[in-house]
Structure formats: structure tokens, C-alpha cells
C-alpha positions as a Markdown table, in Angstrom:
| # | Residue | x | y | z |
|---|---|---|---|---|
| 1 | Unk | 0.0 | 0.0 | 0.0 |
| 2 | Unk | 1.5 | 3.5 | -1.0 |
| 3 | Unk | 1.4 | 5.9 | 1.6 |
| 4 | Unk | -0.2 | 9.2 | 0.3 |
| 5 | Unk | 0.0 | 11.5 | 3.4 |
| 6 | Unk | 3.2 | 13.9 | 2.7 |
| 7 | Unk | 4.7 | 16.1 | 5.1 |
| 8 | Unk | 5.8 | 19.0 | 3.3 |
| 9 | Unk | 7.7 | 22.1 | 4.5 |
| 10 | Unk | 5.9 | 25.5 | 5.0 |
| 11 | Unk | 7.8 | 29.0 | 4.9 |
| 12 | Unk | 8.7 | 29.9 | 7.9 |
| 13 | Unk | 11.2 | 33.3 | 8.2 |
| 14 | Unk | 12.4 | 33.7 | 11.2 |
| 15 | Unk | 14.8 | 35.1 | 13.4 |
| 16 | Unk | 16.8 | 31.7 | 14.6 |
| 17 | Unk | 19.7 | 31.2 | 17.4 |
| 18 | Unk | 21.2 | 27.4 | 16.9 |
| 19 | Unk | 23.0 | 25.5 | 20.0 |
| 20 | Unk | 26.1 | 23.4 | 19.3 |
| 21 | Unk | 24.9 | 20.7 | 22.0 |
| 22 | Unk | 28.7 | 19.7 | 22.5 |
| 23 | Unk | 30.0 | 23.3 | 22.8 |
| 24 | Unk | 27.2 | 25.4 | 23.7 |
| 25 | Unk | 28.8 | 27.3 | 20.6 |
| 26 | Unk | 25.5 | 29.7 | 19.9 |
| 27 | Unk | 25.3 | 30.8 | 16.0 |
| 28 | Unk | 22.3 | 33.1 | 15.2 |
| 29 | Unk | 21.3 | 32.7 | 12.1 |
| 30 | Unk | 17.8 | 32.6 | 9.8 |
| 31 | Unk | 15.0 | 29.5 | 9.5 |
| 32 | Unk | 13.6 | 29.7 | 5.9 |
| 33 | Unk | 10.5 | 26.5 | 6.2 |
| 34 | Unk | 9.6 | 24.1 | 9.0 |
| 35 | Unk | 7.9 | 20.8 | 9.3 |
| 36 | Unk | 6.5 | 19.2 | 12.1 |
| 37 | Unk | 9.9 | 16.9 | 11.6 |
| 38 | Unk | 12.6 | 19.3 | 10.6 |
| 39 | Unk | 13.6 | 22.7 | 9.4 |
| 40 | Unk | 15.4 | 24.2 | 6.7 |
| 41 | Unk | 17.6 | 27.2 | 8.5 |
| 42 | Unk | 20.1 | 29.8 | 6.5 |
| 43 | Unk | 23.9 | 29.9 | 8.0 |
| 44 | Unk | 25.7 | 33.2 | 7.8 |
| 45 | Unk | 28.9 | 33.6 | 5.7 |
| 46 | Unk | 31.7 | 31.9 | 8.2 |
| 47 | Unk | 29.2 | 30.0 | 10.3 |
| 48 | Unk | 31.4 | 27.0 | 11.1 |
| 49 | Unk | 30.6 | 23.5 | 10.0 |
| 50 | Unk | 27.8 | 22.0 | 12.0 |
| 51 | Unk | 27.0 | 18.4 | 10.1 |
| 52 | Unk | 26.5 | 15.2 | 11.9 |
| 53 | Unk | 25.7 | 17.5 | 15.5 |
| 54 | Unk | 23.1 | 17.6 | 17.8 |
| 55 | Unk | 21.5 | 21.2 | 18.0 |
| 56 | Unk | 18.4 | 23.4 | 20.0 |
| 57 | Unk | 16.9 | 25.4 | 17.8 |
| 58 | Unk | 14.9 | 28.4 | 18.9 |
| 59 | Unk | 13.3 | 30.3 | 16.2 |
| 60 | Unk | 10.7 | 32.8 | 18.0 |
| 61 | Unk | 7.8 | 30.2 | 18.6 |
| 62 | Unk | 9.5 | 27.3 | 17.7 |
| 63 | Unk | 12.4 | 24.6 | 19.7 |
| 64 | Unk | 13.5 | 22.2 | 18.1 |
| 65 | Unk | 16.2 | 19.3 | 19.4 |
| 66 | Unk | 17.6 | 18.7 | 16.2 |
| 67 | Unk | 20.4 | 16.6 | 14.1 |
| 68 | Unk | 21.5 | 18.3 | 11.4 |
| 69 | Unk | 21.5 | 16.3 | 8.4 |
| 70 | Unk | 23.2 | 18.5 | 5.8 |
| 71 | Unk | 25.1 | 21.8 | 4.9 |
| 72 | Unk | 24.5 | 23.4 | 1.5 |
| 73 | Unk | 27.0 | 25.9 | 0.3 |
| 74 | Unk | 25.2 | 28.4 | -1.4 |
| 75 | Unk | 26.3 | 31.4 | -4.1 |
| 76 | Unk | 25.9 | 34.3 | -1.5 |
| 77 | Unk | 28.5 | 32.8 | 0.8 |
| 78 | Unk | 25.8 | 31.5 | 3.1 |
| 79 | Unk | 24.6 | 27.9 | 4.1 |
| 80 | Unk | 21.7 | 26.2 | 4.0 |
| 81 | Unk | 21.3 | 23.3 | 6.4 |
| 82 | Unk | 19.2 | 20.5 | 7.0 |
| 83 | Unk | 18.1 | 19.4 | 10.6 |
| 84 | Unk | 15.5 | 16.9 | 11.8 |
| 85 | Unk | 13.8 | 16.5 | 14.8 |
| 86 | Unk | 14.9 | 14.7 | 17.8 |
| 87 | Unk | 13.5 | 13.5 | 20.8 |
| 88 | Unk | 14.0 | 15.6 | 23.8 |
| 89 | Unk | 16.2 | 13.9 | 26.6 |
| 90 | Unk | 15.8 | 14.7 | 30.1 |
| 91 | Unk | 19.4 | 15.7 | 29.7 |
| 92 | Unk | 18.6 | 18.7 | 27.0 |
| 93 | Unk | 15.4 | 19.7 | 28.6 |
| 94 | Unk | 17.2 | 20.3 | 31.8 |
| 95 | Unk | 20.1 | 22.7 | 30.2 |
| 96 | Unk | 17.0 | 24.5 | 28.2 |
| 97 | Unk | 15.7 | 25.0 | 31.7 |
| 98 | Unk | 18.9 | 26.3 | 33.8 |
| 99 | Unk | 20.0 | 28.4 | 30.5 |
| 100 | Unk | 16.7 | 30.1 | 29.4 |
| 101 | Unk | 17.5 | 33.6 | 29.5 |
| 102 | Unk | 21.2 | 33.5 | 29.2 |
């Protein structure tokens, strides 16, 4: 049987601030579409490389615990990157929780 539901991304601009999990390295950046499973988000110029990690996102409504799945050079000198949605651990919803506001 073919499965005929699709999840598609909507446009979503938004101010965004990502969350290196392993450094707490914070790059603020751009979302461009969202998903209930992932986000399409726009790098600056020099944003450093970010595949394969664990993220937060936090674009003005929206958190996300997220993998990113892929980095897209693009013309401008900017990045486009893939993330998809994680589960939230205990672990990451504590740090959300002793760093909201910092």
C-alpha cells in the first residue's frame, strides 16, 4: 500500500539562534521552512561547520532538538542546512531550563 499522506515544509522566516549541543557554541542565524519533523535554517557567511551534530533550535515560537542532516554551500556565501527533529532527553530539557535567558 502507498502511503499518500506527505509532510511538506511551509515557509517559515524567522529570526533563529542554533546551539552546538557539545559546545554550547551559539550561532544566530535565519529559519527559511519548518515541518512538524525538521527545518530548513540559512547559515551566515563563516558560520562553522555544524553536520552530523546535535543542535536546539529556537526560532521565536518554535524549539527544536535537532540533528543536522546536511550543509549546502550556497552562491551568496551563506549555508543552507538540514536538521531533523529529535527526541528531547531529560538531559537537554534540563540545560534549556537552567539556560533560558542567558
Amino acid at each position: 500500500m502507498e502511503e499518500r499522506r506527505k509532510i511538506n515544509r511551509v515557509k517559515y522566516p524567522s529570526n533563529t539562534v542554533i546551539v552546538v549541543c557539545d559546545t554550547q557554541e551559539k550561532i544566530y542565524c535565519r529559519t527559511e521552512n519548518v515541518s512538524p519533523l525538521g527545518m530548513g535554517i540559512r547559515l551566515p557567511a563563516g558560520a562553522p561547520k555544524i553536520e552530523g551534530m546535535d543542535v536546539i533550535v529556537v526560532a521565536e515560537t518554535l524549539i527544536m532538538y535537532a540533528d543536522v542532516l546536511r550543509e549546502d554551500p550556497q552562491d551568496d556565501g551563506t549555508t543552507m542546512i538540514g536538521v531533523q527533529a529529535r527526541k528531547f532527553t531529560p538531559e537537554v530539557l534540563q540545560y534549556l531550563f537552567d539556560h533560558v535567558g542567558d
